[in-house]
N, C-alpha and C positions, 0 to 999 in steps of 0.2 A: 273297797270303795265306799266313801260316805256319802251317799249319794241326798242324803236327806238334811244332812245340814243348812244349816245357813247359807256356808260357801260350799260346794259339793267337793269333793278333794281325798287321794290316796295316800296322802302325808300324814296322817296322825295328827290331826289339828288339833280335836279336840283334847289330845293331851299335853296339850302346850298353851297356857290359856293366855299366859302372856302376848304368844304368836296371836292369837285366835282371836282376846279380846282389838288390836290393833288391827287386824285385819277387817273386822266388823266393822270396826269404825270408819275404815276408810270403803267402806261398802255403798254409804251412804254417798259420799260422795264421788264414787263412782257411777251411782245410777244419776244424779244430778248431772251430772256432765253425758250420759247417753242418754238424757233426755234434751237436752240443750244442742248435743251435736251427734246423736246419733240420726239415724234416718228422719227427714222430717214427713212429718202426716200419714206414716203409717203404725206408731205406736201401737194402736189399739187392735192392729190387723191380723189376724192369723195366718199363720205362715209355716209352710211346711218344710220343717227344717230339721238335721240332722243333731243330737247332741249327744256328746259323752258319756257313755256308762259304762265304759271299761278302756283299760289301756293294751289289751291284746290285740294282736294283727288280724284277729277274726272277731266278729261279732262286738265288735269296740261300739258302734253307733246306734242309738234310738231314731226313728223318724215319726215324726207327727208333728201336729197344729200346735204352734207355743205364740202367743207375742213376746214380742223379740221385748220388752221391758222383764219378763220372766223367764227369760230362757234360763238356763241351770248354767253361769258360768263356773268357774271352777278351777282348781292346783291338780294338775293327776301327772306326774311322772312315770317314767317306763321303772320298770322293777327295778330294784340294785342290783349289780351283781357280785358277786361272795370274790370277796379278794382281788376287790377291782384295782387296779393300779395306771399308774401316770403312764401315758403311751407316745409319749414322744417329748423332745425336747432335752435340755441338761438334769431334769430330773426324772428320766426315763426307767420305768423300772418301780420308783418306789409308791407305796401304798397311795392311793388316790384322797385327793384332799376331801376332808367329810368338813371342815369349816372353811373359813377364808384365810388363808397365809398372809400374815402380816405388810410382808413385803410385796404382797400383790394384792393390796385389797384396792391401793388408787385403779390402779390397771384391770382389775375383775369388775368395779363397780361400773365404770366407764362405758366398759366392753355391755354391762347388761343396762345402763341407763338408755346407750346409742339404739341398742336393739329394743329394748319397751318403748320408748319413745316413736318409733315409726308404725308403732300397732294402735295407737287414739288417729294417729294423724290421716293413716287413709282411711277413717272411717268421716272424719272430717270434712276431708276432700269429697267423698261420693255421698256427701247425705242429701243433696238434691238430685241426687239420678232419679230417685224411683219415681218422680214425675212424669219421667220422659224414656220408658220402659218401652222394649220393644214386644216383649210380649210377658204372660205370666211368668214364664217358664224363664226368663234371663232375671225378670223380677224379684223373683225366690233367692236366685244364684248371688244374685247383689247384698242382697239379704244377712246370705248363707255367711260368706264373704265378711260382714260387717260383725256381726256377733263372735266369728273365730277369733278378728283379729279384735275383740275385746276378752276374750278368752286370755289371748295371748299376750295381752297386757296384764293380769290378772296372772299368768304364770311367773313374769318376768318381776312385778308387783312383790309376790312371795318370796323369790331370793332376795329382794332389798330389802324386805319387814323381818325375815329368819335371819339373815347373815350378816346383816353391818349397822343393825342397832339404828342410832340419832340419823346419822345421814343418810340412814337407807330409807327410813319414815320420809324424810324431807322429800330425797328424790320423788319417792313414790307419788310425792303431793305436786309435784312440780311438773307430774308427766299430767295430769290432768288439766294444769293450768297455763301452759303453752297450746298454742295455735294454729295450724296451716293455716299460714300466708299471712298470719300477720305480723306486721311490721315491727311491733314491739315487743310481741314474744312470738316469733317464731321456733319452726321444728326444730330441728337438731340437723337432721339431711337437707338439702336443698330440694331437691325430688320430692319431697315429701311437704313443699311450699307448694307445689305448682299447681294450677287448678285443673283438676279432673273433673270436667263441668259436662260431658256427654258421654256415650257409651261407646265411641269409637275411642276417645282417650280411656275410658274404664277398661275397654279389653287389649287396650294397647300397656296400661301399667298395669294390671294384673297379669301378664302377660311377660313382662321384661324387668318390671322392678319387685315385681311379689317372686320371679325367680332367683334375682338377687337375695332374698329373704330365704331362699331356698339353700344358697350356697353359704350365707354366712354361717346359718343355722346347722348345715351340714358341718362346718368347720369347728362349731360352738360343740355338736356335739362328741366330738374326739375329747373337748376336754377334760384334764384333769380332775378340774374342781367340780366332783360326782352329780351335785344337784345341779346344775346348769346344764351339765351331760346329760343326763336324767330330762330334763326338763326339755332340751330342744329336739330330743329323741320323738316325743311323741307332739311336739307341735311342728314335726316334720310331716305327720301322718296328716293331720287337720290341712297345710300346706297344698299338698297335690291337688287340692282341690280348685283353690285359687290360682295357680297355673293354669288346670282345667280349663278353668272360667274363660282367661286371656286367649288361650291358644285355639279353644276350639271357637272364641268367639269371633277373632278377627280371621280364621280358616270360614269360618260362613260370611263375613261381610266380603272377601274375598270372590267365595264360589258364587256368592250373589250379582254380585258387579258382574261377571264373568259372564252370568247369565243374561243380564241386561245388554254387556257389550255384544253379545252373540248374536241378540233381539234385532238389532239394530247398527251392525258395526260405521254408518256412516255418522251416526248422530254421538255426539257427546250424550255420556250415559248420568249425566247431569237432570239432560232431558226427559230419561226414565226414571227418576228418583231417585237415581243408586248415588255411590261415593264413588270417584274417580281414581283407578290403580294409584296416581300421581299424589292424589291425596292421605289415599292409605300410607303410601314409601313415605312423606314426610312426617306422619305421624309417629312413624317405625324409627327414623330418623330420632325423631326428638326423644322418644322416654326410651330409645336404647342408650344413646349416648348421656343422659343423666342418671341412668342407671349402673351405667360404666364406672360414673363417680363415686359411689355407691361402696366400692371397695376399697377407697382412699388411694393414695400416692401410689405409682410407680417402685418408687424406692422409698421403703420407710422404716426406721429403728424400730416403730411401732409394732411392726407384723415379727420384723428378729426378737423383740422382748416376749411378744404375748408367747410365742409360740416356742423361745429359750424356759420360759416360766411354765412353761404345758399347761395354757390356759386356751390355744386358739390354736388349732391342727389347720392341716390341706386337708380338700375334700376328700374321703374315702381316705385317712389317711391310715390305717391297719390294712384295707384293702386293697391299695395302690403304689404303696410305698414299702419299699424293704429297711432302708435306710431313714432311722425316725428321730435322726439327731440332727440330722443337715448341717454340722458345725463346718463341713468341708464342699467346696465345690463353687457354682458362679453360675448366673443366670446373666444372656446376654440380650438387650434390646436397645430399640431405635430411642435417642433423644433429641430432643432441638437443641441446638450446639452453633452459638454463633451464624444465624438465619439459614442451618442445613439442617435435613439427619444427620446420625452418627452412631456408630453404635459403640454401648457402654454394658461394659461388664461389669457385676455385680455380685455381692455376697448370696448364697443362697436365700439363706434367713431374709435377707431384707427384701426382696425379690416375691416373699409370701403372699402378697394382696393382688403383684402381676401373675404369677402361676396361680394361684383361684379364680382371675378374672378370667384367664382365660379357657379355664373348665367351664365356666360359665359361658360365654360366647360360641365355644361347642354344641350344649345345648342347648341355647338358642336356635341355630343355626340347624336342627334338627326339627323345632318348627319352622321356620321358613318354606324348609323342602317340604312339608306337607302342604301347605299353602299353593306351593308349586304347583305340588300334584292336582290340586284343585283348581288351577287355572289349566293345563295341561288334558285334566277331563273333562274340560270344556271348549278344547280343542283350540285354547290360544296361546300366542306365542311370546307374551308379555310374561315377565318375573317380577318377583319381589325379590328386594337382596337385605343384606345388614350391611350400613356405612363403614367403615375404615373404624378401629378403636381408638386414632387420634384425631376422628373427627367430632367437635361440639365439646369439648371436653371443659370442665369448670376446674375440677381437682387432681392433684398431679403434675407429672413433668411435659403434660401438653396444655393445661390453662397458661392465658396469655398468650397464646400463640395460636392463629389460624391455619385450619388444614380443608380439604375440598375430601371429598364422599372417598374417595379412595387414599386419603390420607398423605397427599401430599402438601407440605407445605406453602402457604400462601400468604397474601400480603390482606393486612386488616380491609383495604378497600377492593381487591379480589372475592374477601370473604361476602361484605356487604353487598355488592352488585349481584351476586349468586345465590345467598341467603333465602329470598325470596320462592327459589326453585331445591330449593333443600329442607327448609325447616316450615310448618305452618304459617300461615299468614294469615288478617286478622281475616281479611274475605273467604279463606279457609275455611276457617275455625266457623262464623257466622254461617256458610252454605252447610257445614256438618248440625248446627245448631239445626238450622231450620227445618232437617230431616225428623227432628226427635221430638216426634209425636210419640204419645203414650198411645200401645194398643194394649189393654187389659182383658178384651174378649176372652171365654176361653178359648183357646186353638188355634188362637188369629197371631199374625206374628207383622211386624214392620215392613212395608217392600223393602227397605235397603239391606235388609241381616237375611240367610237361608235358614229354617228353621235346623233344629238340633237333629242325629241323626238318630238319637233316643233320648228318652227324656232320662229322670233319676230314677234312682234304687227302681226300675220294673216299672214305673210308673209312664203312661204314655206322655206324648207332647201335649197333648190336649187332656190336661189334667188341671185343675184348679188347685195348682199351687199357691196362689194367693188367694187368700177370701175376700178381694174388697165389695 
C-alpha cells in the first residue's frame, strides 16, 4: 500500500508513469468538482471518518479527524489471485482476462462507465443534507457516505485511465461533467436524477438504491476481466456501510413514530412531530420501485452477452451456482400481454437482470422484517411492506403500463386517482421538509428519528463526531 502518494493506491502506480502522470491530472479536477458538488458548508469541518489503509478483512480502516477536501482517496484492489481464471459463461475455465478483450471492450467500458457514473451523482443529490442533520452522529454517516462514493469513483476512474487508453481518458472526464437532475446533462440512471433533498429520502436511497450498488457490484465482482473483479471486491467492503446507514436509519424513524403513536394513539402523530407510517410506506414505495430499474429490462440480450463474455456473473455466482454456463434451461415470468398478465418463458442467459433483481428484493425484504420487529416492540399492530416489483416501474417489460401496490394491472386513470395514496405528494414531501431542522448538539438527536443503538467503532452517541 502506497499510502503516501499523491493518489494512495495498491496498484503500482508509481511504476507506470504514463498511468500516474494522467491520473494526477485529472486529480485536479476532481477536487474542483467536490468542491462545487461536494457537501456544501462543511469543507473546512473536521470529521471523524473512517479511510483506507489496507485491503484485508481485518484491520483494513483508519479513524480520525480529516476534512473531507483531504481525506486519502485512492485505487486499492483486493489481492490477485495465482491462476485466476474466467468463472462462468462460454469462456469458462480459461485464464482470467489481465487487459480488455477486443471484442468486449464496447460492452466492459459501458458496464464500468454505468457503475462510476452513479458514485459523483449521489454525492450530488445529498450535498444539501448536512444543513438539516438530525444529529452529529447521522452527520458524520452522511459524510462517511459522500467521500466512499468519491473513492469509488476514483476506482472505477482507474480502469478507464489503465485499460482503454483515449476513450477511457474522455469517459473519465465526462463523469465529472454531468449532473443529477439536470436537464441537459443528466445522470446516466434515472434514480440517480431524483432529488434526495431530506433525510427520510437519504435513508430511504441509501437504503434501497445503494443496495442495488450492492448487487451490481456483487455480480461485477465474479467477473472475468481480474481488475474490475479486484476492484468491486473491496468496494463491496466500503458498501455495507451505506446500507447501514439506510436500514438502520429508517428502522429508527420507524421505532420513533411508533413511540409517538403509542404517546398518544388518538391524535395524528403529525401532532407530535413525528412522520406518519403512511408517509414512510410511500417513501418506501418510491426509491424501491426506481431502484428496481436499476437492473435494466426483464428480458435482455444485454445480461446473455455480458455474462456469455464472463464479464457480469449472478450474485454469489461460485457460491450458488453449480451450473456456470446457463447455455441450457428457461426462466418463467408475468408480462403485460395485450392489457393482461401472461406468463412468458425465457432463455436463461437473458433472464440475468430478473434472477439478480430478485436476490435483491430478498434482501430488502430482510430489512422490512426488522423494521417490523420495531413496530411489533412497540406493541402495534401496523406494518411496513414492499410494493409488488411491477409496481411504478419506468424500465422494462412493466414501463408504460400501470400496476396498483400489489401488482395488479390498471388503467392510466385508476393509476392517477390512487397515486396520491401510493407515492409522495408534494404536501408530503413539504410536512417531511419542515421536520429538518438541524440538531448539532452533542448527544442531542431530532424528535422525529430514535437515536442509534450504538454509536461507531466503540465510540458513544454522544461523541463529537463533527467539530462544527
Amino acid at each position: 500500500m502506497d499510502l503516501n502518494d499523491r493518489i494512495p493506491n495498491n496498484v503500482n502506480l508509481s511504476e507506470d508513469k504514463r498511468l500516474q502522470r494522467a491520473l494526477e491530472k485529472w486529480l485536479p479536477n476532481f477536487l474542483s468538482w467536490w468542491h462545487d458538488m461536494g457537501p456544501e458548508g462543511f469543507q473546512q469541518k473536521d470529521v471523524w471518518l473512517r479511510t483506507a489503509v489496507d485491503v484485508g478483512s481485518e484491520g483494513w480502516a483508519h479513524f480520525d479527524y480529516v476534512k473531507m477536501p483531504d481525506y486519502r482517496w485512492g485505487i486499492f484492489l483486493e489481492p490477485a489471485e495465482p491462476d485466476a481464471r474466467v468463472g462462468f459463461g462460454d469462456n469458462l475455465g480459461a485464464p482470467a482476462y489481465q487487459e480488455v478483450p477486443g471484442e468486449f471492450r464496447n460492452a466492459l467500458r459501458r458496464i464500468i462507465v454505468t457503475q462510476g457514473d452513479t458514485e459523483p451523482a449521489s454525492v450530488e443529490q445529498q450535498r444539501q443534507l448536512g444543513h438539516t442533520c438530525p444529529s452529529l452522529y447521522d452527520l458524520r454517516n452522511l459524510f462517511q457516505v459522500n467521500v466512499e462514493e468519491g473513492r469509488h469513483l476514483w476506482a472505477m476512474v482507474y480502469l478507464l485511465h489503465g485499460y482503454f487508453g483515449r476513450d477511457g481518458r474522455d469517459e473519465a472526464d465526462a463523469l465529472l461533467e454531468r449532473r443529477s437532475g439536470n436537464p441537459d446533462k443528466p445522470r446516466i440512471l434515472e434514480a440517480f436524477n431524483q432529488p434526495c433533498d431530506d433525510w427520510l429520502n437519504f435513508y430511504a436511497f441509501t437504503m434501497f438504491t445503494d443496495r442495488d450498488g450492492k448487487y451490481q457490484l456483487s455480480a461485477l465482482a465474479e467477473s472475468g476481466f481480474e481488475p474490475l473483479a479486484r476492484t468491486c471486491k473491496f468496494m463491496l467492503t466500503e458498501e455495507a456501510h451505506h446500507m447501514f446507514v439506510g436500514d438502520t436509519g429508517l428502522s429508527r424513524v420507524v421505532r420513533r413514530t411508533a413511540q409517538l403513536m403509542k404517546q398518544n394513539q388518538s391524535e395524528d402523530v403529525r401532532r407530535s412531530g413525528g412522520i406518519p407510517l403512511e408517509i414512510i410506506q410511500k417513501y418506501i414505495n418510491f426509491w424501491f420501485s426506481y431502484s428496481l430499474d436499476l437492473f435494466g429490462g426483464e428480458i435482455s440480450s444485454n445480461s446473455a452477452d455480458f455474462f456469455a463474455a464472463g464479464l457480469k456473473g449472478r450474485f454469489k455466482e461460485q457460491d450458488q451456482y453449480t451450473d456456470h454456463i446457463a447455455a441450457e434451461g428457461s426462466f418463467t415470468m408475468q408480462v403485460a400481454d395485450n392489457g393482461k398478465l401472461a406468463p412468458r418463458e425465457v432463455p436463461l442467459r437473458n433472464a440475468l437482470n430478473e434472477i439478480l433483481r430478485r436476490e435483491y428484493v430478498k434482501d430488502c425484504e430482510k430489512g422490512l422484517a426488522r423494521w417490523n420487529k420495531a413496530l411489533a416492540d412497540e406493541g402495534l399492530s401496523q406494518r411496513i411492506y414492499l410494493p409488488n416489483i411491477r409496481f411504478h416501474r419506468h424500465v422494462g417489460e412493466y414501463a408504460g403500463h400501470c400496476f396498483d401496490l400489489e401488482g395488479n394491472l390498471i388503467t392510466k386513470e385508476e393509476f392517477a386517482a390512487a397515486k396520491s395514496e401510493w407515492l409522495p405528494t408534494t404536501e408530503d414531501r413539504e410536512y417531511v421538509r419542515s421536520l429538518m431542522k438541524p440538531v448539532t448538539e452533542v448527544g442531542k438527536i431530532a424528535n422525529w428519528i430514535a437515536p442509534p443503538a450504538t454509536g461507531i467503532k466503540g465510540k458513544p452517541f454522544e461523541f463529537e463526531y463533527v467539530r462544527l
